[in-house]
C-alpha positions in Angstrom: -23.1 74.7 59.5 -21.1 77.6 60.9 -17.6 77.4 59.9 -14.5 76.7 62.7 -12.2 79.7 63.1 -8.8 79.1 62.2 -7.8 78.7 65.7 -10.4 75.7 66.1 -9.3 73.8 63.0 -5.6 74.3 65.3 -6.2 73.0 67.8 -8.6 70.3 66.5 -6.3 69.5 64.6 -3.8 68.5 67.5 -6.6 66.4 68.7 -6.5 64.2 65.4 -3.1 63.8 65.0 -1.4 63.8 68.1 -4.1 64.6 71.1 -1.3 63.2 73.6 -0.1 66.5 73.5 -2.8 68.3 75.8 -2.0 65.5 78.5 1.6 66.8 78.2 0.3 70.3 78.8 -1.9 69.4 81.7 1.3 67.7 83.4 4.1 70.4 82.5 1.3 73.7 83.7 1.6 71.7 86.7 5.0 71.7 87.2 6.0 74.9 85.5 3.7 76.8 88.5 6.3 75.0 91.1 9.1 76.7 89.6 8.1 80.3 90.8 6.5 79.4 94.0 9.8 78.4 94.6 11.7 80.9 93.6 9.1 83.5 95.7 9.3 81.3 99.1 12.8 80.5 99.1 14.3 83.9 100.7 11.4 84.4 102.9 12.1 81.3 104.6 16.2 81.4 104.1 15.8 85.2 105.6 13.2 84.2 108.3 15.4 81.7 109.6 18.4 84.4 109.7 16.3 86.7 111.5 14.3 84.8 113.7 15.8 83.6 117.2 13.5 80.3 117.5 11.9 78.1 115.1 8.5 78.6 116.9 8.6 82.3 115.8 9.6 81.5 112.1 6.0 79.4 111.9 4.5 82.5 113.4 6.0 85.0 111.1 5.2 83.0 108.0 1.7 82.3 108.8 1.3 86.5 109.5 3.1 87.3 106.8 0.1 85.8 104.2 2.8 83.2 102.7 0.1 80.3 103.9 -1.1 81.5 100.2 1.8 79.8 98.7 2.4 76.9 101.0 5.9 78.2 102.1 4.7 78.1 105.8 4.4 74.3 104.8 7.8 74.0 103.5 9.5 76.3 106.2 7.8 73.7 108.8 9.3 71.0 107.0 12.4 71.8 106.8 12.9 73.4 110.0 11.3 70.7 111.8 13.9 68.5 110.0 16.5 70.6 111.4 15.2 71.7 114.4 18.1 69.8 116.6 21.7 71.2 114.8 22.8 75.0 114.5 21.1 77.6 112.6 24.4 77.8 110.5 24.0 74.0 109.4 20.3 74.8 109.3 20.8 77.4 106.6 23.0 74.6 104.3 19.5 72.1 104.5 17.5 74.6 103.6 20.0 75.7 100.7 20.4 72.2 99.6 16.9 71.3 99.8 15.6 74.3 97.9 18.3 73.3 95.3 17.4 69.3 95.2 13.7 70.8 95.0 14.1 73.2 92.4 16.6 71.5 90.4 14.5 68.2 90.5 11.2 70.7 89.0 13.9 72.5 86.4 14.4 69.2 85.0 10.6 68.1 84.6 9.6 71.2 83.4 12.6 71.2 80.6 12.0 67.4 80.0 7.9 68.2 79.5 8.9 70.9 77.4 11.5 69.2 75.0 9.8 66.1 74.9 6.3 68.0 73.2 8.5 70.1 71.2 9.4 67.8 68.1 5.6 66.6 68.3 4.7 70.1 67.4 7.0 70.3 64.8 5.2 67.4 63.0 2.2 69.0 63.3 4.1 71.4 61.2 5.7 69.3 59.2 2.0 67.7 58.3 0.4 71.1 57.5 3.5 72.2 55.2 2.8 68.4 53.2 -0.7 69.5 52.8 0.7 73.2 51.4 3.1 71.7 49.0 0.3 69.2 47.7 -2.0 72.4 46.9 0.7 73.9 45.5 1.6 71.5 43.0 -2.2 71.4 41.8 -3.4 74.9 41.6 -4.1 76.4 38.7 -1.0 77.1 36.8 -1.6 80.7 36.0 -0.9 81.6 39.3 2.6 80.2 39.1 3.3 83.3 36.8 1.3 86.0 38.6 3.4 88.0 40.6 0.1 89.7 42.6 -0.8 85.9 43.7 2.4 85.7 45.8 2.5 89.0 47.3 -1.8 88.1 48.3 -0.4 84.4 49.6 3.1 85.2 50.5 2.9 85.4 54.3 0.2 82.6 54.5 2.3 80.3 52.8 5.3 81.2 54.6 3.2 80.1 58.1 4.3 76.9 58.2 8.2 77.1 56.7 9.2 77.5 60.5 9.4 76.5 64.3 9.5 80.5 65.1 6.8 81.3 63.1 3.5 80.7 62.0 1.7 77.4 62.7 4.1 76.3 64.7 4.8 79.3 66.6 1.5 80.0 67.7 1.3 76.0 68.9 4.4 76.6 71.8 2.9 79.7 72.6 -0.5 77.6 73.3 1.5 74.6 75.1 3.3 77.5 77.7 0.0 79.9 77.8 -2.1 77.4 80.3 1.5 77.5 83.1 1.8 81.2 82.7 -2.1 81.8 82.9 -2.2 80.0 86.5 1.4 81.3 87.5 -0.1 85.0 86.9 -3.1 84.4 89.3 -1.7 82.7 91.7 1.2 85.6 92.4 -1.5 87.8 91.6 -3.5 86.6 95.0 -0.4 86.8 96.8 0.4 90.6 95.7 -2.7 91.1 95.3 -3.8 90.3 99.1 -0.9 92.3 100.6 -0.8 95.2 98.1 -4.0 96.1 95.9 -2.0 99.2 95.0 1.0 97.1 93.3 -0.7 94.9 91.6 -2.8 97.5 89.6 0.3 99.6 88.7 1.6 96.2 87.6 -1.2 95.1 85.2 -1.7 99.2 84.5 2.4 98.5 82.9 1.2 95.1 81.0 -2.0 96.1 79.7 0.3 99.4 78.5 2.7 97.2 76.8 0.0 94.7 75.1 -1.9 97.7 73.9 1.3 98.7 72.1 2.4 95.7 71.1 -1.0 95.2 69.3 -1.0 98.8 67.6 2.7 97.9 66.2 1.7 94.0 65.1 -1.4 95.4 63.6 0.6 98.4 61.5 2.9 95.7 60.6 0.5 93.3 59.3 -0.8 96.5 57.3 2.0 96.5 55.5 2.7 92.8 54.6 2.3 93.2 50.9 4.9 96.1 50.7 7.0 94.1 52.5 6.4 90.5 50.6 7.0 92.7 47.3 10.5 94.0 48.3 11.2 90.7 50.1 10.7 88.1 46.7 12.3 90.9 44.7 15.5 90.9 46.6 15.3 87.4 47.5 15.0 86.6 44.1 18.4 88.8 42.9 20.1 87.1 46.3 19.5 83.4 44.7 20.2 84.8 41.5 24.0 85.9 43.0 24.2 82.3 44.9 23.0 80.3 41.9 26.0 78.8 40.0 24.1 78.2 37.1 24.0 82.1 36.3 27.7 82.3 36.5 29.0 82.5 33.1 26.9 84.8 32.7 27.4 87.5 35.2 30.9 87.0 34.3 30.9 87.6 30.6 28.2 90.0 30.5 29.8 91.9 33.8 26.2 91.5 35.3 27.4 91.4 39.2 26.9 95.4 39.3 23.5 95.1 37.6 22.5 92.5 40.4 24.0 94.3 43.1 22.1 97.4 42.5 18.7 95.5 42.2 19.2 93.9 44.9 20.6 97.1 47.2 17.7 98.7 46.1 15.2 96.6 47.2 16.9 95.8 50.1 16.4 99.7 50.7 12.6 99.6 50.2 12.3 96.6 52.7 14.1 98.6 55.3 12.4 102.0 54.5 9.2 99.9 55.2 10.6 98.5 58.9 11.9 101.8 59.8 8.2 103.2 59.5 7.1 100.1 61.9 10.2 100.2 64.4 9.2 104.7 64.6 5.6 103.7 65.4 7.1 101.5 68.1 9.5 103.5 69.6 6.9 106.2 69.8 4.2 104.2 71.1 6.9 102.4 73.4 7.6 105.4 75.3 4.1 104.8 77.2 5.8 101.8 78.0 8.2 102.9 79.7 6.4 105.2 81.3 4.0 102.9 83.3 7.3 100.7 84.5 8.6 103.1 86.0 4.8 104.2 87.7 5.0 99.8 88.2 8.4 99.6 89.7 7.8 103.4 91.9 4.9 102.1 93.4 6.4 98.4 94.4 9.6 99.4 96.4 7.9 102.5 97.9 4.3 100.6 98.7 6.5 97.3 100.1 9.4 99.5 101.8 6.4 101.8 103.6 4.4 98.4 104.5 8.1 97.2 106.2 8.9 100.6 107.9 5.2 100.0 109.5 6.1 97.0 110.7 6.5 93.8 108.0 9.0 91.6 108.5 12.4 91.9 105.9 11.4 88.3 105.3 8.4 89.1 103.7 9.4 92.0 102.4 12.0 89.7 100.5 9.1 87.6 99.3 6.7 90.1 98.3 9.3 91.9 96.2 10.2 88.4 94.4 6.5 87.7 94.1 6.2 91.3 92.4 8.8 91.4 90.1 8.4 87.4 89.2 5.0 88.6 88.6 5.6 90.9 86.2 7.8 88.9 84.6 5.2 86.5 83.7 2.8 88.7 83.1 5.0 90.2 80.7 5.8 86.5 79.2 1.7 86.2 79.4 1.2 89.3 76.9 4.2 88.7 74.7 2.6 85.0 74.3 -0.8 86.8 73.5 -0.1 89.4 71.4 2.7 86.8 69.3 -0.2 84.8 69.2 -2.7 87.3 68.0 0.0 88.8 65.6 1.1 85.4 63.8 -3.0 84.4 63.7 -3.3 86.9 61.2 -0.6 85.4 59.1 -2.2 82.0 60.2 -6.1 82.8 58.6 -4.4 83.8 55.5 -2.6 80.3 55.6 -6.2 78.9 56.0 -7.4 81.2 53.4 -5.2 79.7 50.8 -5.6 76.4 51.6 -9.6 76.6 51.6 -9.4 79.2 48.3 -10.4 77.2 45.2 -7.5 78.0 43.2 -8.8 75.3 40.1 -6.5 72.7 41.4 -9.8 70.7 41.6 -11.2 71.6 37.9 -14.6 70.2 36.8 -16.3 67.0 37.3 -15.8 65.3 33.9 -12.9 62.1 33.5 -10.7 61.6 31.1 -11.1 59.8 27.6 -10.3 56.2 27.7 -7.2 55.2 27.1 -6.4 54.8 23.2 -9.0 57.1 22.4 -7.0 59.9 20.5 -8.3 63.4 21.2 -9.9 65.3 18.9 -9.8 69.2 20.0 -11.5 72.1 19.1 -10.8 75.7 19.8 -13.5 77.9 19.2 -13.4 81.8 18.3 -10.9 82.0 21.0 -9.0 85.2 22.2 -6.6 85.5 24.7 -4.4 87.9 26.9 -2.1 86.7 29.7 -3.8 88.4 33.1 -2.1 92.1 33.6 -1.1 92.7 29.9 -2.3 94.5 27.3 -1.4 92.5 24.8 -3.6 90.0 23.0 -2.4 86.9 22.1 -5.8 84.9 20.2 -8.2 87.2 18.9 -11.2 85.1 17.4 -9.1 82.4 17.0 -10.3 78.7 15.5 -8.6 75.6 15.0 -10.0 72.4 14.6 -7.2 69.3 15.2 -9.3 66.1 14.3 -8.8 63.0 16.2 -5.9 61.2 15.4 -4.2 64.2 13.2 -0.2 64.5 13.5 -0.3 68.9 13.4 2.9 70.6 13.4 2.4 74.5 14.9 4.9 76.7 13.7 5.5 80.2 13.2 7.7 83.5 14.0 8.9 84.0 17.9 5.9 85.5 19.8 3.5 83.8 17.6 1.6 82.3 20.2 2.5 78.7 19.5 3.3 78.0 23.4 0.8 80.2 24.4 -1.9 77.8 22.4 -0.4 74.7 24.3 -0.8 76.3 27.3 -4.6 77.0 27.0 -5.1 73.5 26.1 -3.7 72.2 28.7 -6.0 74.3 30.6 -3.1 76.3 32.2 -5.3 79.6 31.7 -8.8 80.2 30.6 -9.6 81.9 27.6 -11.2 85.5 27.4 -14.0 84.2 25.8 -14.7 81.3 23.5 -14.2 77.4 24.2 -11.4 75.0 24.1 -13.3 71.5 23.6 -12.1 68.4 23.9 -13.8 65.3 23.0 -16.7 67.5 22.6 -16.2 69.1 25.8 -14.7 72.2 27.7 -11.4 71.8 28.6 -12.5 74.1 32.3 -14.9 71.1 32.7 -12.7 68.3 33.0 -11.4 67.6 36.3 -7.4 68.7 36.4 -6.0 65.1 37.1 -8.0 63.7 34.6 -7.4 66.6 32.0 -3.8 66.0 33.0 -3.4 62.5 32.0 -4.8 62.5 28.6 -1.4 64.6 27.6 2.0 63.5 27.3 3.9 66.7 27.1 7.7 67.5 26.1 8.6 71.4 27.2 10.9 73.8 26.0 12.0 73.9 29.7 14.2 71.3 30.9 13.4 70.8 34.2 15.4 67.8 36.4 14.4 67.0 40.0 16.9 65.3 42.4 15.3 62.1 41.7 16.9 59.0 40.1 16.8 58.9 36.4 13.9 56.0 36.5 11.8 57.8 38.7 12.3 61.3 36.5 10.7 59.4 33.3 8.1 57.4 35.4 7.3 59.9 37.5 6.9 57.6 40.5 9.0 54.8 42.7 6.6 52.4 41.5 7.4 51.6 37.9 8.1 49.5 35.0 12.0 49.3 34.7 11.3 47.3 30.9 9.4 50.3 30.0 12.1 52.7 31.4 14.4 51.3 29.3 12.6 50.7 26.5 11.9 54.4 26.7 15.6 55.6 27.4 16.3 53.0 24.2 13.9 55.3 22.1 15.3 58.0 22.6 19.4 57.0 22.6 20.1 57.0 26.0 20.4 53.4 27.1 24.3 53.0 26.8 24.8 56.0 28.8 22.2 55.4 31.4 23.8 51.5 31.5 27.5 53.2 31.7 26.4 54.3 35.6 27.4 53.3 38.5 23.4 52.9 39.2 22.1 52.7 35.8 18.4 53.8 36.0 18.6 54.5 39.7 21.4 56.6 39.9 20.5 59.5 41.4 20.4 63.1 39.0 21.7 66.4 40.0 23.9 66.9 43.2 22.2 68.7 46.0 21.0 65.3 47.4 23.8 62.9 46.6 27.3 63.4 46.2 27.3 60.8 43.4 24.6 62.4 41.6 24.7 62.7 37.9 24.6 65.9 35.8 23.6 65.9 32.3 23.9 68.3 29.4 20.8 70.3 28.2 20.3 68.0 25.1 20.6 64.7 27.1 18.1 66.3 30.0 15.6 66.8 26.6 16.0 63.3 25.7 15.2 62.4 29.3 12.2 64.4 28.8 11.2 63.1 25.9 11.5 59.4 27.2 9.0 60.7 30.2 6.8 61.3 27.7 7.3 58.2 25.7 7.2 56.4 29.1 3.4 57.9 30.0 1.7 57.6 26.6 -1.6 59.1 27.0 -4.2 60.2 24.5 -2.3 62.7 22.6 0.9 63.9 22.5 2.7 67.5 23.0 6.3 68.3 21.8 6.6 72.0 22.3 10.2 72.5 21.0 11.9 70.4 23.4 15.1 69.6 21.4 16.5 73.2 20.8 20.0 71.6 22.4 19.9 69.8 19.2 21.1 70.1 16.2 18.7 70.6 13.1 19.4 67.0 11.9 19.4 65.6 15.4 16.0 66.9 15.9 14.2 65.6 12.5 15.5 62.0 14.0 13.6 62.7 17.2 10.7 63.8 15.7 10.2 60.7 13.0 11.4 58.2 15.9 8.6 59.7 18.1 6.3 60.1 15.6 6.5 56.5 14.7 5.3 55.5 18.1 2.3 58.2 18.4 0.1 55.7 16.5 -3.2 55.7 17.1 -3.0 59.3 19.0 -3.5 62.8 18.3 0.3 64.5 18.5 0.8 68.2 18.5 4.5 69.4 17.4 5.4 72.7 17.6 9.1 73.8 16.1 11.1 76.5 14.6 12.7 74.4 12.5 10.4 73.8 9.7 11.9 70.5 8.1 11.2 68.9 11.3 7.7 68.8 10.6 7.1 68.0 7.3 6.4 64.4 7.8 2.8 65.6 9.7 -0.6 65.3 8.6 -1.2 69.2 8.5 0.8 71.9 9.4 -0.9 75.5 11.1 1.3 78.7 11.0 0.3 81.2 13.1 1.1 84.9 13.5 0.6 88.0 15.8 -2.9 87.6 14.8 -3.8 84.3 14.6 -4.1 81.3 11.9 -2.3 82.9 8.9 -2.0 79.5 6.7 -3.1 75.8 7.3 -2.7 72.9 5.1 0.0 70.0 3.9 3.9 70.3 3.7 3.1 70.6 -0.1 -0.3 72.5 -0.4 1.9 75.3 1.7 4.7 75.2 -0.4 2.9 75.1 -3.5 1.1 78.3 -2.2 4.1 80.0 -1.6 3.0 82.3 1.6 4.7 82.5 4.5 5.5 79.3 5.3 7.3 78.6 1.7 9.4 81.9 2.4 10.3 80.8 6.1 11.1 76.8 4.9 13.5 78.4 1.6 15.0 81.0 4.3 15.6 77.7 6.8 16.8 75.3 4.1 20.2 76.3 4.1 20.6 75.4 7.3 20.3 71.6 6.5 19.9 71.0 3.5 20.0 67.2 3.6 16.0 67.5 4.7 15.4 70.2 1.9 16.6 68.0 -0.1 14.4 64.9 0.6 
């Protein structure tokens, strides 16, 4: 089956979700092609009446003058027959009035129509950007730190973050093109029947301008990626200078220079790119202006010739609104068309993203049942993060049997994040398996892979949420858990000293009563999330470095104690933390240096027994145990 163009899965689309929107179209192209038949037969009846010395020869001049195309001979008969009996003065004040009533009364429809659809558009919007944010939560996570992905995706992704652009943007234009399509031909028959001449030199002007318009769009478009590059770069350094959080230290480390040229400079590139678009359209504008002035030449000469030879200054009047109304829509037409064409581009890249298998999906296989600890396998593994030279695993094994408590711990750079990572199937591996439970990690699909793992980062990340829904993750919850959870890890009085307790809201960019934590209370909150979820086997990937050394070997035993019955991976630079595991692996640049118990690695007296002697003065209460 052939696949729908983006601009079919658009406007299908509307005819899911909101279809009463095309009879709002049908109804305001209606009314919006009133508007400047209105405008076009008002002075040729106003000024036929001034001129003419008997009603009689006002119906004559109209129907002669060709205006029995738009209906004014109608309306003139109308309203002259309704004032046939008082003064042309008080004539001229009910046609006035009625023309006003009239268009007023058309205004208002056609404004009503129009503001009534517009919010209906923006949930379509509103809709597609939900649908964005869910694939961007699930795609693979590698492409979180790739900065190539965003400068590829940037623009599609930005296609629905606005009314003026985009999605949305391309949806009004839609709603008004139908009005302006039938306003253009039907002014085009009425120039068009008095003047061949002037309405060529007038589409000769607008096919100009679209032609130009379309060269500049497309060299624009051609240069997206230059532009997305400087844009995040100097967007980022402009959040970086709002951002409170980085205020300490641009102050102590004097780092507002620093930023400021960053950010000037990229600001410089971004410009240097839109001065090479806004020269290719002045240069290809000046055919632009050449062919208006060729459109507005041959419209006053053509209709001042046609009234020397005879045509009435009433219709002169008319045709010369007719013309320039004309244009005007025309001009309205091809803006609408080539904004259309021009913001389509940016809108198949938004489909392209959202139809791109970015692994958010995974494999087919489900998770383990729960209480089934995970036994996990990596096999001859190596490893570089995509775009670096670097090599992280090269050949690497480890086998973590089901059930084991492993502590992972070495030097900074070691890898032992990186390892976490590929479990979690965050990145693939270069070659080699990660198996768990027998099979590959990249065949397990990502919700399932997702749930086995309860995971405590060395990021502490909050979201405005209230504290119970930050540990269960959801509004739907077990508060008893929550709290036992909070309990576990020491936080229960303070979360009960709240106004809210558990559904106090954190942070304060959604509530002004929002509650900010330190770092080492937002890694206990963490850690309760984890305690909270369970799952098949555990993850503490130095989460407590807020903590001090004893601090953290209470945390450890406390949430080792309730990892029964599950595999638990703890990963720490503070070696006393972790002596109470099963195993404990050290790695190094280039891989598994040693592996074995608390004692069979201090008894060897390697690496490890240097690092734990070197750390032992630091707290010597758990060297001493």
């Amino acid at each position: 089956m052939k696949k729908q163009t983006a601009m079919a899965r658009m406007l299908s689309n509307v005819w899911q979700r909101d279809r009463g929107i095309y009879l709002n179209c049908a109804v305001y192209t209606v009314i919006a092609l009133m508007m400047p038949l209105i405008s076009v037969a008002f002075p040729k009846v106003l000024l036929g009446v001034v001129t003419s010395e008997a009603v009689g020869g006002e119906y004559s001049e109209i129907s002669q003058g060709g205006a029995g195309i738009l209906g004014t001979a109608g309306i003139a008969g109308a309203v002259t027959g309704f004032t046939g009996s008082v003064s042309s003065g008080e004539r001229l004040v009910y046609i006035c009035v009625s023309f006003l009533l009239v268009g007023g009364a058309v205004y208002f429809l056609e404004s009503w129509l129009n503001n009534r659809c517009y919010p209906r558009i923006c949930a379509l919007r509103i809709d597609y950007l939900r649908d964005q944010v869910v694939k961007l939560m699930q795609i693979e996570y590698r492409h979180t730190e790739d900065s190539a992905f965003y400068e590829q995706y940037e623009m599609g992704m930005n296609a629905c973050n606005g009314n003026n652009q985009g999605l949305e943007a391309i949806y009004h234009k839609l709603y008004e093109l139908p009005a302006l399509v039938v306003t253009v031909l039907v002014l085009s028959a009425i120039v068009g029947w008095r003047s061949p001449l002037v309405l060529a030199a007038i589409v000769l002007h607008i096919a100009v301008t679209v032609w130009v318009t379309v060269r500049v769009q497309k060299y624009r478009y051609a240069k997206k990626e230059e532009l997305s590059h400087h844009s995040r770069r100097y967007g980022e350094f402009s959040r970086s200078a709002q951002d409170f959080s980085y205020g300490k230290d641009v102050r102590v480390y004097d780092l507002k220079g620093r930023v400021m040229d960053h950010y000037l400079q990229d600001v410089k590139g971004y410009l240097g790119v839109y001065k090479l678009i806004a020269s290719r359209e002045f240069l290809l504008g000046i055919a632009g202006l050449v062919t208006l002035l060729i459109a507005d030449v041959t419209t006053y000469g053509v209709l001042t010739w046609l009234t020397v030879n005879g045509m009435s200054i009433a219709d002169y009047s008319m045709y010369v609104v007719a013309a320039v109304t004309l244009t005007a829509k025309m001009t309205a037409l091809s803006d609408n068309i080539t904004y259309i064409t021009n913001e389509y581009l940016y809108v198949k890249d938004f489909y392209r993203f959202m139809d791109a298998d970015l692994g958010e999906k995974g494999g087919d296989v489900s998770a383990a049942e729960a209480g089934i600890p995970l036994e996990i396998e990596f096999d001859h593994v190596t490893f570089r993060y995509p775009g670096t030279d670097k090599t992280v695993f090269s050949d690497f094994s480890l086998h973590i049997p089901a059930g084991q408590r492993l502590a992972v711990v070495g030097v900074n750079g070691a890898g032992k994040s990186t390892l976490i990572k590929l479990l979690l199937g965050f990145f693939p591996v270069d070659s080699g398996e990660i198996r768990i439970n027998g099979v590959n990690v990249q065949d397990y699909n990502r919700e399932a892979l997702y749930s086995m793992f309860a995971a405590v980062f060395q990021e502490t990340n909050v979201i405005a949420f209230t504290v119970a829904e930050n540990i269960a993750g959801s509004e739907e919850m077990d508060e008893e858990k929550v709290w036992q959870a909070l309990r576990q890890v020491g936080m229960e009085e303070k979360i009960r000293a709240l106004p809210k307790g558990i559904h106090q809201t954190m942070l304060k960019v959604i509530e002004e009563d929002g509650v900010q934590f330190s770092g080492g209370e937002n890694q206990k909150l963490s850690i309760a999330r984890a305690l909270y979820k369970g799952g098949n086997c555990v993850i503490m990937d130095e989460p407590t470095a807020a903590l001090d050394a004893l601090a953290e070997a209470e945390v450890y035993e406390e949430f080792d104690r309730l990892t029964e019955n599950k595999t638990a991976i703890y990963i720490s630079h503070r070696l006393a933390s972790t002596k109470f595991c099963d195993c404990i692996a050290l790695l190094d640049g280039d891989g598994l240096k040693e592996y074995g118990t608390h004692s069979e690695l201090m008894e060897k007296q390697g690496v490890y027994y240097d690092m734990f002697m070197t750390q032992s003065k630091y707290y010597r209460e758990g060297a001493a145990e």
